[in-house]
C-alpha positions in Angstrom: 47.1 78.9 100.6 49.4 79.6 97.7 52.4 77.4 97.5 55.5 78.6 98.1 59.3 77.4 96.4 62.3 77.5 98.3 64.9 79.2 96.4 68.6 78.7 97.6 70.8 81.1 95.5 73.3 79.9 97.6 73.5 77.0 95.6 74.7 79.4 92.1 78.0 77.9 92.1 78.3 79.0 88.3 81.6 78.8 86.8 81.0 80.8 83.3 82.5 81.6 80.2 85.4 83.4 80.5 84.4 84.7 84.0 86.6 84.1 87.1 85.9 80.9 88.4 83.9 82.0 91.9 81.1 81.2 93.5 78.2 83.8 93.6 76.1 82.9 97.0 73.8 85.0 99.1 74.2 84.8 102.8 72.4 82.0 104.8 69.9 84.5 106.2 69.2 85.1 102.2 69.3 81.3 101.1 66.3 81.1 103.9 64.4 83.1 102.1 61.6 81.8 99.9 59.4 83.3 97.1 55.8 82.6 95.9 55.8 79.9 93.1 54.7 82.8 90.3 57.9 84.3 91.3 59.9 80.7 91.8 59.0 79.2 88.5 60.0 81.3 85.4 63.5 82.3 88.4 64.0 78.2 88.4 64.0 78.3 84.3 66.0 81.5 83.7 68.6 79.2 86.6 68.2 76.3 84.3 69.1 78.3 81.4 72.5 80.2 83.1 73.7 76.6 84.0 72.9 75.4 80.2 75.2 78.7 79.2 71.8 80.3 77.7 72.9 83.6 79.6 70.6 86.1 77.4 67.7 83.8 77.3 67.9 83.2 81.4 68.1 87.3 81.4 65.1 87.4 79.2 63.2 85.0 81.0 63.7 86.6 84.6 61.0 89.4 82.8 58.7 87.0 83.6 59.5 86.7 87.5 59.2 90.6 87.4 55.9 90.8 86.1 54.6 89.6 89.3 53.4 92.3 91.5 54.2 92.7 95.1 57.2 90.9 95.0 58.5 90.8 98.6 62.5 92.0 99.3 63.6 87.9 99.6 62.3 87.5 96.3 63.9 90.6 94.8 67.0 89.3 95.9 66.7 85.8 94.4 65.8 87.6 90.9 69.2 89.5 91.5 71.1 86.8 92.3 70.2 84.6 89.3 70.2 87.8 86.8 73.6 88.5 88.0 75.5 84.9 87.3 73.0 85.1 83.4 74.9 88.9 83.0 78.0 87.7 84.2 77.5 85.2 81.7 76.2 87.6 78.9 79.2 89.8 79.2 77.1 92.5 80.6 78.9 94.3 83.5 76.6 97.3 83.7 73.8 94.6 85.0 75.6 92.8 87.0 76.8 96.5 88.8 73.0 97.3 89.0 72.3 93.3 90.6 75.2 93.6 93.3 73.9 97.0 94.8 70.7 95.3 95.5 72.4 92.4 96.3 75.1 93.5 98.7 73.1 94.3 102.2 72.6 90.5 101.9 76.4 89.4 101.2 78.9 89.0 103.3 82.5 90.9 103.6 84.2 88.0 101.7 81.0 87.5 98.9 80.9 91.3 98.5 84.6 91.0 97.3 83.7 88.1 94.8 81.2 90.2 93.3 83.3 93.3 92.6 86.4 91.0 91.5 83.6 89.4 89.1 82.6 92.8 87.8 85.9 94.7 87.5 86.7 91.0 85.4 83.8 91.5 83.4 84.1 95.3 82.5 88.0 94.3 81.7 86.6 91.6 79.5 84.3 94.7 77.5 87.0 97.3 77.1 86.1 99.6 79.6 89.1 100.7 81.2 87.6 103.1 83.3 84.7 101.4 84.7 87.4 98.4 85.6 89.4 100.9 87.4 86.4 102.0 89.6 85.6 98.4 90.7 89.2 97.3 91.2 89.5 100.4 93.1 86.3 99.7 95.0 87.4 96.5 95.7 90.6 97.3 97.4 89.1 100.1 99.4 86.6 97.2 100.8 89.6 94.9 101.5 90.7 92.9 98.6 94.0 91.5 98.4 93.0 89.6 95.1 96.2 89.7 92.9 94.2 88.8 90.2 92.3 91.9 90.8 95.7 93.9 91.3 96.7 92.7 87.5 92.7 94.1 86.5 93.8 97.6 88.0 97.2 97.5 86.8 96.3 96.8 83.1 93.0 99.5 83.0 95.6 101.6 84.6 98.1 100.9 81.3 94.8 101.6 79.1 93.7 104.7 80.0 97.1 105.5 79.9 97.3 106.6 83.7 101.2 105.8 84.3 101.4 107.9 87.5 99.6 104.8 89.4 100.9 102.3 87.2 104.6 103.4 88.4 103.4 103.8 91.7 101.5 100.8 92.4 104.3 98.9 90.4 107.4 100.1 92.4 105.5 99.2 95.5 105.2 95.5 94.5 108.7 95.3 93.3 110.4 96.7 96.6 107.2 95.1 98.6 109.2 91.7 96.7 112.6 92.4 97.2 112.2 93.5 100.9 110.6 89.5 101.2 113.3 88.4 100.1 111.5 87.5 96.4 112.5 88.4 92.8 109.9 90.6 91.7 108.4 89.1 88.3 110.2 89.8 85.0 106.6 90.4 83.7 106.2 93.6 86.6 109.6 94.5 86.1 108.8 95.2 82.2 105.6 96.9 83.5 108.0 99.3 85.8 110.2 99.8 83.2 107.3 100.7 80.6 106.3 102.9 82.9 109.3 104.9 84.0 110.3 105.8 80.2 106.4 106.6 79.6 106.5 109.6 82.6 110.2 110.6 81.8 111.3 109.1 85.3 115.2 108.7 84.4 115.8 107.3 88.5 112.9 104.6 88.3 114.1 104.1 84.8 117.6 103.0 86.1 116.0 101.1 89.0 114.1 99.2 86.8 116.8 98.2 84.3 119.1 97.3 87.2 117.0 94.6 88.3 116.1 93.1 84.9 120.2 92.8 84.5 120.0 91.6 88.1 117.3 89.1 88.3 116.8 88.2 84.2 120.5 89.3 82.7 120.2 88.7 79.1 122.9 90.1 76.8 120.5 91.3 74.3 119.4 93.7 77.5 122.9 94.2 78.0 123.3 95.8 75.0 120.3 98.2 74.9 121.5 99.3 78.3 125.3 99.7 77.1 124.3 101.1 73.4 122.2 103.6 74.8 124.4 105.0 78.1 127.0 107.5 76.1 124.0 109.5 74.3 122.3 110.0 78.1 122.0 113.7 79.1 125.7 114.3 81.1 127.4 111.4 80.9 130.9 112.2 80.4 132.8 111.7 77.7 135.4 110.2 79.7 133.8 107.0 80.6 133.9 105.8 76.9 136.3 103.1 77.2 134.5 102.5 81.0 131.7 101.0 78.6 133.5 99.4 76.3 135.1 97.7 79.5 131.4 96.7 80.4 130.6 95.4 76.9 133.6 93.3 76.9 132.3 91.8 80.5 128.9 91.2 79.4 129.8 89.5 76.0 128.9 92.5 74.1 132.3 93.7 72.4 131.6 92.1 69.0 133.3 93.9 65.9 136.7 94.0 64.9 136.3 97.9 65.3 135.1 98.1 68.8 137.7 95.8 70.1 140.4 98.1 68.2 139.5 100.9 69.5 138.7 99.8 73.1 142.7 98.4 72.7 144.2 101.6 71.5 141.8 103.6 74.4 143.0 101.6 76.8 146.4 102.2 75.9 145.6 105.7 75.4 144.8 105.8 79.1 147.8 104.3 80.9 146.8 100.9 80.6 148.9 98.9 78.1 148.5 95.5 79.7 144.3 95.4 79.4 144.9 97.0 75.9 147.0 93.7 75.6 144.7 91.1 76.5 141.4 92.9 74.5 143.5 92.4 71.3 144.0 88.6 72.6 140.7 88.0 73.3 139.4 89.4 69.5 142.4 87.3 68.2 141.1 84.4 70.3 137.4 84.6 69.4 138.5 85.1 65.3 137.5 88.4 65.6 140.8 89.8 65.2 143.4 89.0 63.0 141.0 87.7 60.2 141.2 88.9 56.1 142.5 91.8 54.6 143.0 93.8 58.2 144.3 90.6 60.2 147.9 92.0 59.6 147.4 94.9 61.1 145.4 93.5 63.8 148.4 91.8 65.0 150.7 94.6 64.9 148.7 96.1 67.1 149.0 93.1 69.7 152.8 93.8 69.1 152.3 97.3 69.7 150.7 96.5 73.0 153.3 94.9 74.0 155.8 97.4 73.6 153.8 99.6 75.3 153.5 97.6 78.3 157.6 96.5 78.3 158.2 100.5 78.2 155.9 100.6 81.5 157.5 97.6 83.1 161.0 99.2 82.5 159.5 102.8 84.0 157.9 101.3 87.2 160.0 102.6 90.0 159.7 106.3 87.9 155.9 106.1 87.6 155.3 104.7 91.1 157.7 107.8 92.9 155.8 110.3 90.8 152.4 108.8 91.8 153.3 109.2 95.9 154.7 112.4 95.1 151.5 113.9 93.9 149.0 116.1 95.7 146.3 114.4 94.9 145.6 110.5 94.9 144.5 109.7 91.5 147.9 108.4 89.8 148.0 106.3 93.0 144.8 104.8 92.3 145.8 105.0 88.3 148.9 103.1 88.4 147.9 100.6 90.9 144.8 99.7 88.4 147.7 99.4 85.5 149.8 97.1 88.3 146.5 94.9 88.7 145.9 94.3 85.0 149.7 93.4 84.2 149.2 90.4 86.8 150.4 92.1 89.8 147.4 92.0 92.3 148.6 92.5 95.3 151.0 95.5 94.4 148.3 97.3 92.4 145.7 97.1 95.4 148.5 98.3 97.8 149.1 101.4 95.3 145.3 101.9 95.0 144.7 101.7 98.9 147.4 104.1 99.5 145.8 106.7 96.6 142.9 106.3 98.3 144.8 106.8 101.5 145.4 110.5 100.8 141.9 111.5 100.3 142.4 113.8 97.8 141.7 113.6 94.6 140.2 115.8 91.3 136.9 113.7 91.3 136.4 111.3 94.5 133.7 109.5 92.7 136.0 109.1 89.7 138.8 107.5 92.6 136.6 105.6 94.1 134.7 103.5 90.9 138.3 102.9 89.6 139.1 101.7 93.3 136.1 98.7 92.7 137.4 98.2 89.4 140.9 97.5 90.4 139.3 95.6 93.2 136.6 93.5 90.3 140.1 93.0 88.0 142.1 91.4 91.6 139.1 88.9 91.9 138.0 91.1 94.8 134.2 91.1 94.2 132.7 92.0 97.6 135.4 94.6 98.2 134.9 95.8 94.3 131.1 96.2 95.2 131.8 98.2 98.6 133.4 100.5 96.4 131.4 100.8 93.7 128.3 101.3 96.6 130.1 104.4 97.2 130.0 106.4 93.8 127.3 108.6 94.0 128.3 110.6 90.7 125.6 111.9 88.0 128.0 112.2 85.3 128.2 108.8 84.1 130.1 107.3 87.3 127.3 106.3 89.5 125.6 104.8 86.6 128.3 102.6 85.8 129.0 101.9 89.3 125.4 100.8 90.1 125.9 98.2 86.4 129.6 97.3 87.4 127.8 95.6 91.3 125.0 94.1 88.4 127.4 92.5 86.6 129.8 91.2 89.6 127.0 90.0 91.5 125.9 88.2 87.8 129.0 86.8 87.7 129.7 85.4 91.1 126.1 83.2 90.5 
């Protein structure tokens, strides 16, 4: 009688270079299988040789268990499992493809899923984006839940350049994360982001920057954002000192220029007092009022100052005027002026009674200036209530959706 060799490939726990880190073993009806010693002896060398990390020697040598004839289905299998872990090894993902479809009538669900994570790994590893996406694929339809196997998909995805899944898949896992309560990675967020601007998708675009500024504010991303709004398709002209207000918020008002100008805008617009305290802020940071220009610089802190006496002294005027009107907005103007000159409680009661008459030439326009007033008063929530409410596409729901960024940065 010929002796026989037990062969366990169950026992292949082979950790290899640069592979994931799982164990490859058959099922127990396949570790009772045994093979002929022919078969057993050059299969327990090419095993040696995987676990010595000799992966295309142990490939070669497995020849040698094939030459036998009439190899039985249990010894097939052992072949496959040991020629697998040497491929795996060997950086050879085609092989170990070809090893797991013999392989897999004998696996279980969860050893089935180690194998294909192993092989989408590998085929990542060798540059083949598309033959990684066919395995990750494969392995989610089977099951998976692998995140590491999510990442595999996600980045064959970014190679063969296939953005429609990648911002698919990608906004999935962020609002997946925010409706459990977690902050999506800044890593995924980067990827969303990437993606959006890649397919053109302005709305995921703006999603994606708003929770950057939310979750990972930076004032360098602050910037980009703010330097980039004004040149957006439809954003109205308008809002210009609206983002210089921003800038000055997020830390990003930073030449003598831009603080003049947001000063003198500010003024331009009915709002002497904020114009005021811009110019003391660039005076306080050395900004302002430094070299040949510092002169002038200060006269226009003087100026300011006239500008808001002459609106102190024309109050009851201004305010008779505003309740006279048809519409709401120099309600909702003046009351905004009232809050920046120090007087929160009249300039909300102004603003609530603009907004009171529910009529204005643009609601949206009534309503961000509402939150801002609201922001200015220390009102935050109330602010963001507002701001929740400006549904504009012409440059006011944009700010709105930054303004509750910034307030909700600012309150942590």
């Amino acid at each position: 009688m010929k002796s026989i060799v037990a062969v366990a490939v169950g026992a292949l726990a082979l950790s290899l270079n640069g592979a994931p880190g799982a164990e490859f073993g058959m099922s127990q009806a396949a570790a009772q299988d045994t093979v002929r010693k022919e078969v057993g002896t050059p299969l327990g060398e090419a095993s040696k040789l995987v676990k010595a990390g000799k992966y295309k020697e142990a490939l070669a040598k497995l020849r040698d268990a094939e030459a036998v004839g009439g190899r039985t289905p249990g010894e097939n299998n052992a072949i496959e499992g040991v020629r697998f872990s040497a491929a795996m090894g060997a950086s050879d993902p085609d092989t170990m493809a070809r090893s797991f479809e013999v392989l897999k009538a004998k696996l279980g669900g969860p050893q089935q899923l180690q194998y294909m994570e192993a092989i989408a790994g590998t085929y990542l590893r060798a540059g083949n984006a598309a033959k990684t996406l066919e395995w990750a694929n494969k392995y989610f339809a089977a099951g998976g839940s692998s995140a590491s196997v999510k990442q595999m998909q996600q980045q064959a995805q970014f190679k063969s350049g296939d953005m429609t899944a990648v911002l698919k898949d990608t906004l999935a896992e962020v609002q997946a994360d925010e409706k459990a309560g977690k902050a999506p990675s800044q890593d995924k967020l980067n990827i969303l982001l990437y993606a959006a601007q890649k397919k053109g998708d302005a709305a995921t675009e703006s999603y994606a920057v708003e929770r950057l500024l939310n979750y990972y504010p930076r004032k360098e991303l602050w910037a980009q954002v703010l330097g980039g709004l004004q040149g957006k398709k439809g954003f109205a002209s308008r809002f210009t000192m609206d983002v210089y207000r921003l800038q000055l918020a997020t830390g990003n008002l930073k030449t003598a220029d831009d603080y003049m100008e947001a000063a003198q805008l500010a003024a331009q617009a009915g709002y002497p007092d904020e114009g005021k305290k811009i110019v003391e802020q660039g005076l306080s940071a050395n900004i302002l009022g430094q070299g040949a220009e510092g002169a002038r610089h200060k006269r226009l802190l003087d100026l300011m100052v006239k500008k808001s006496n002459e609106a102190k002294a024309d109050a009851a005027n201004a305010e008779k005027a505003a309740k006279d009107a048809k519409t709401g907005d120099e309600l909702v103007k003046l009351g905004l002026q009232r809050v920046f000159a120090g007087d929160k409680a009249g300039g909300l009661a102004l603003v609530d009674a603009g907004m009171a008459k529910d009529n204005f030439t643009r609601a949206d326009d009534a309503k961000f200036y509402q939150g801002l007033a609201y922001y200015n008063a220390g009102e935050t929530s109330k602010a963001i209530a507002a701001w929740r409410g400006v549904k504009g596409t012409d440059g006011s729901g944009e700010l709105a959706r930054l303004w509750q960024v910034q307030a909700r940065s600012a309150k942590k």
